[in-house]
C-alpha positions, 0 to 999 in steps of 0.5 A: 464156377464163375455162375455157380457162385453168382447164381448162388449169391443171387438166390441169397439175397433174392430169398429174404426179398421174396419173404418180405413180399409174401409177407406184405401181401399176406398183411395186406390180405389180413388188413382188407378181411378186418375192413380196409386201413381207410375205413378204420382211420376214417371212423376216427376215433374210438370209445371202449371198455376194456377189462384186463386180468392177469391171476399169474401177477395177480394184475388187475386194469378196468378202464374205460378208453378214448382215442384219437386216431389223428396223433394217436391220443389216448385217454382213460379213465380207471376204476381199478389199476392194482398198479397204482393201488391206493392213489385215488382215482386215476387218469391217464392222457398221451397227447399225441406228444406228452403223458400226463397221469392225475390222482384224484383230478390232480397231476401227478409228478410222481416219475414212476407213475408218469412212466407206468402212464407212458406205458399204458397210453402207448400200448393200449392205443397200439393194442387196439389199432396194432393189425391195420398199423402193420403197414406203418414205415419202420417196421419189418415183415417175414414170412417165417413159414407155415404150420397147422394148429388145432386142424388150421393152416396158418403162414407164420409172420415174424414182425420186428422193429426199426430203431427209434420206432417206438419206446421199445423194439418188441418181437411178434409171430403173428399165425394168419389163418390161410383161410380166414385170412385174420390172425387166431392167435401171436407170440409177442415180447414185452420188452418195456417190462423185462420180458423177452420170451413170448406170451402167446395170445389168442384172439376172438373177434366182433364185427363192429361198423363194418370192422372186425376187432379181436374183442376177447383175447386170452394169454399165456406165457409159451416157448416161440414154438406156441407151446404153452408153458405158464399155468393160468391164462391172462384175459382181456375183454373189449366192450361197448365199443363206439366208433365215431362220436363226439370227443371233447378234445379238452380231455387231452389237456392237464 
């Protein structure tokens, strides 16, 4: 009776330790089929485009990216944010420890647009360095199982937050393809905006420098089955993507 119950203890505790393994090991496959983690931060830094539209809210974000992988700095420049209509030209900054929002070149105190501000810098700085940064500390990783979608295999990665790590603690399924090894598509929450059934995200990708990067990603509201449940798909588009170039760090400081 004795090894009944220790044996059973065992396979308790052994299981989620097994799934954290598989997990990891499948993370790190991914990150590998993207380029490698050196090779990405080693390019140190990345302009882009990105043009967000969303006919459910309606939402409407153009905006031409800077970041700095060392600190995470992020900078943009926006030529439409129906967020923030009316308020004149909009500029964003996260220094790697404060965020600053101007209106028309001039530095906003206007708390709600500073925390709007907060949002996007983090988020859309996480957005694009996300899949190489799911080794970082503090996050969790499980493999949750495997399903078939549209004819592919796919291994199932549940991915959740330690406390204090980031402004918010998100959920995300990621589906990596067993073959390709990239994740085609994920389930994730917007807990910072009240939305804590998933969206779910598909992805496309380019090859840039050597990198992979999901430059066209569509969305839609669904169950955490992966069954569609909204109406009209989200769309998202990177362009113009430049590793490596000449920042002027200035860009940082109010």
């Amino acid at each position: 009776m004795k090894n009944t119950i220790k044996t059973l203890l065992i396979a308790i505790f052994t299981i989620p330790m097994v799934s954290a393994q598989n997990a990891e090991k499948i993370i790190a496959d991914m990150i590998n089929e993207l380029g490698g983690k050196n090779a990405f931060y080693n390019m140190k830094n990345v302009t882009y485009d990105v043009e967000y539209k969303d006919p459910n809210t309606p939402m409407s974000l153009v905006s031409k990216e800077i970041y700095v992988f060392d600190k995470e700095r992020s900078f943009a420049t926006y030529s439409e944010h129906s967020m923030l209509k009316g308020k004149g030209k909009v500029t964003e900054a996260y220094d790697g420890e404060n965020v600053w929002i101007k209106f028309d070149d001039k530095i906003s105190n206007d708390k709600q647009a500073n925390q709007i501000a907060r949002f996007w810098r983090k988020t859309n700085y996480y957005w694009f360095a996300m899949f190489f940064k799911l080794q970082d500390k503090g996050l969790n990783l499980q493999h949750i199982g495997n399903k078939k979608v549209e004819g592919r295999d796919y291994d199932l990665i549940k991915v959740t937050f330690g406390n204090n790590i980031g402004d918010s603690q998100d959920t995300y399924v990621l589906y990596v393809n067993k073959k390709t090894k990239l994740i085609d598509q994920l389930l994730f929450t917007v807990v910072a905006f009240g939305i804590t059934e998933p969206e779910l995200l598909k992805l496309h990708y380019k090859t840039i420098n050597g990198i992979k990067v999901p430059t066209e990603r569509v969305e839609i509201s669904s169950n955490w089955k992966g069954e569609v449940v909204g109406k009209k798909w989200a769309t998202t588009y990177w362009t113009n993507i430049k590793f490596n170039t000449k920042i002027d760090m200035d860009i940082y400081a109010k």
